[in-house]
N, C-alpha and C positions, 0 to 999 in steps of 0.2 A: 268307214265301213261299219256295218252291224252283223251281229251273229241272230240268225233264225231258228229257234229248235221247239222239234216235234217231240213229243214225249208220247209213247205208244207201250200198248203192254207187253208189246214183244221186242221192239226198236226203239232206240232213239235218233233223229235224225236231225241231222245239223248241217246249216248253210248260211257261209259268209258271203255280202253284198256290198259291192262296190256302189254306188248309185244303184243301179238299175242291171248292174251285171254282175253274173254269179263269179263269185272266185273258184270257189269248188264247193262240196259238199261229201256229208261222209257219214255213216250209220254205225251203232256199234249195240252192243245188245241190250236191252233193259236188266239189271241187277238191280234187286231192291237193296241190297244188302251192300253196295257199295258208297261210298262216303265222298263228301265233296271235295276232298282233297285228289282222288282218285279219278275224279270225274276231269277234276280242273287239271290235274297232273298231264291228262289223256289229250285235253282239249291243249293245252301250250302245247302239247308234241307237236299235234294236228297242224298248229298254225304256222311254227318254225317249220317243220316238212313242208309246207306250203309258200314260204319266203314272207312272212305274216309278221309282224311284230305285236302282241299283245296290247302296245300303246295304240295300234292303228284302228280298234276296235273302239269305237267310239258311245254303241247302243245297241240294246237287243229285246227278244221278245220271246217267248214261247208259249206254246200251247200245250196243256196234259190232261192225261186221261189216267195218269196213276198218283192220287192225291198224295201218296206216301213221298212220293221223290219230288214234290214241288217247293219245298222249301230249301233241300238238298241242292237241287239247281238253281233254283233262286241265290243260294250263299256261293255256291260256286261263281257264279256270274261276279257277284260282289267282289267275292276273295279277289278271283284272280284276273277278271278284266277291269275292275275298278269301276263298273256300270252300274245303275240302278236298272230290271228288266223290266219289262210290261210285259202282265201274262193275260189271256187270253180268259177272261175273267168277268161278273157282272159289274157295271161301271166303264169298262174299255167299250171303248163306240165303232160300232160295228157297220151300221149302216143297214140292217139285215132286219128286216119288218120279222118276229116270231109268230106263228097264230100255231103254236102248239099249247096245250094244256097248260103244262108247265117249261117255262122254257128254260129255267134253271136246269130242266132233266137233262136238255140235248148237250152230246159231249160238245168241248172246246174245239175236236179235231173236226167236228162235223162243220161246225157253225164257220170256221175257215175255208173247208171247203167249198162251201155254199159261196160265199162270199169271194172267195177266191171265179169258181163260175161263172158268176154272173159277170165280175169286172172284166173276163177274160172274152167269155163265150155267150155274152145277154144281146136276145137279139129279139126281147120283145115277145118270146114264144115262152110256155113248161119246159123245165129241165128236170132229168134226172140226174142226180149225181151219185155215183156208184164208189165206195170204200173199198176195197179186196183186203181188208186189214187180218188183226186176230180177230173181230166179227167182221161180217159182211156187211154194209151198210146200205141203204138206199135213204138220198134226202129229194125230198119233191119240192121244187120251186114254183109258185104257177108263172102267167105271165105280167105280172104285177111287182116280180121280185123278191117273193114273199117266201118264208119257209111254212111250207103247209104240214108235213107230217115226212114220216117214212115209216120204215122199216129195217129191222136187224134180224140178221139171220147166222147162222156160226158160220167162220171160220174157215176157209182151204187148209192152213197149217193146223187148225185145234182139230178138224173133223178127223183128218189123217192119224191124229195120236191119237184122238180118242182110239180109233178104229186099232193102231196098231198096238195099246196098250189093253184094249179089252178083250183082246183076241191070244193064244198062245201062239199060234204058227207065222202068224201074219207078220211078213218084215215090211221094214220102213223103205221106202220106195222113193224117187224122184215125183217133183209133181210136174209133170210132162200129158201131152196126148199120146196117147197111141196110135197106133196107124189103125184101127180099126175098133170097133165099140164089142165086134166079139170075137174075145180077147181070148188069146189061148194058152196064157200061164197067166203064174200068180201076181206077176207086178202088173202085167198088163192088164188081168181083171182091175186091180186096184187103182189104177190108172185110167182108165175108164171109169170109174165108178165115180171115184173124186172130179177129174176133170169136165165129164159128160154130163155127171150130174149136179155142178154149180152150174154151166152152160145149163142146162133145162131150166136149174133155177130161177138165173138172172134171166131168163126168155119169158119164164111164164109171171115171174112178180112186174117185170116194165110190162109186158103185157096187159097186163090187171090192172096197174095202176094210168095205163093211157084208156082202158076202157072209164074206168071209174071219173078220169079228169074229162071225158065225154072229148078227146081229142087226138088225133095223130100225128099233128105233127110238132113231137118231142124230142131237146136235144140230149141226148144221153151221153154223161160226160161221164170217164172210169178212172180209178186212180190207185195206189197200193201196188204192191209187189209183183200181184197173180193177175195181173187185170191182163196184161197181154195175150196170157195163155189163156184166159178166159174169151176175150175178144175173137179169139182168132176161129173159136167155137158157137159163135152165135153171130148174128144179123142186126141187134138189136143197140150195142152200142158203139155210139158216131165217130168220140174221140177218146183219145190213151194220151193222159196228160199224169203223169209220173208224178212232176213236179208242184204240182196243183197246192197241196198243203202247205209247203215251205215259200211258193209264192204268195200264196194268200196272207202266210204270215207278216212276209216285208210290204205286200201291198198295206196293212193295218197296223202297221208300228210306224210307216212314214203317215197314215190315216191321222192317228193318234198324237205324234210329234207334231204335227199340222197345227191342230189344233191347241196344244199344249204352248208353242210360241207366238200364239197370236196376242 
């Protein structure tokens, strides 16, 4: 078995792999301030709750976007599963042609999901691949398999605080649709405003970005927390793959162990 973890600035998410099948998976929240014994304490729970035994853990990998907790998890790994990790880092072999500036810039969580896309969902055509994280992501594939550029844009959960911490009256709300866009109280303005308006969002950036690629027919792959409630509000993307990051992870640490025993 191996453990796959996402390191995000609002979650961390984690999934154990039998071969090729998930045992479970579990999310808990990002603290910078928690130590790897707390981490590792958390993680044996996890696994005994599960019928896991620690020794069955053989390898692992992760991917972070919060530099602070990478060696934090990195010791944890150590400590308490007794593995060396592979993290999602320059030198790990990806497979994923960059034609961005600098590709040192693009996160770790992007570049798996691109990578995760294409093995999954590569049919020879552009993709876009859509993040709903703590920022919004857009990574543009063409048809070559290539990472050509994107786009970040904030937030579902950051715009919401922002909105509810700048404001004095404004309470915190569900991130839900409403039944209607004019909305006749305060959560359901609020509710509209957030929901209605990343659906315009993500309508009119995929929009932009298939004028710009001089084509239409792109597959738009979504992924993150909010992506359903987003989807379910716009025309524009194909599929709702939840799982996309923490696949992509195992698809590139069996990539990498491949290569490492040859």
């Amino acid at each position: 078995m191996i453990i796959c973890i996402d390191i995000g600035n609002t979650n961390i998410k984690y999934a154990i792999f039998d071969g090729d099948a998930l045992k479970f998976s579990y999310r808990v929240a990002t603290d910078l301030k928690r130590t790897s014994d707390e981490y590792g304490a958390q993680l044996a729970s996890m696994l005994e709750f599960n019928g896991i035994s620690v020794a069955e853990i053989k390898g692992g990998i992760f991917s972070s976007v919060v530099p602070s907790l990478d060696y934090t998890i990195d010791h944890m790994l150590r400590l308490y599963l007794g593995i060396t990790p592979k993290q999602i880092a320059p030198g790990l072999k990806t497979g994923l042609a960059m034609r961005a500036d600098n590709a040192r810039e693009v996160g770790a969580d992007r570049i798996v999901n691109n990578v995760s896309a294409i093995r999954k969902y590569g049919a020879e055509k552009p993709m876009i691949v859509v993040d709903f994280g703590t920022a919004t992501t857009f990574n543009i594939i063409n048809e070559k398999y290539e990472f050509i550029g994107g786009v970040i844009a904030p937030g579902i959960r950051g715009s919401l605080d922002s909105l509810v911490s700048g404001t004095a009256k404004l309470p915190r709300v569900e991130i839900e649709a409403p039944k209607s866009v004019i909305a006749t109280n305060t959560v359901t303005n609020m509710q509209a405003g957030i929901v209605f308006g990343f659906a315009g969002l993500v309508e009119y950036i995929v929009k932009k970005i298939k004028t710009e690629l001089g084509v239409k027919d792109v597959l738009t792959v979504a992924t993150g927390g909010f992506s359903g409630i987003i989807a379910k509000e716009t025309k524009c993307i194909d599929v709702i793959d939840k799982m996309l990051t923490l696949n992509g992870l195992k698809y590139l640490y069996d990539l990498n162990d491949a290569e490492e025993t040859k």
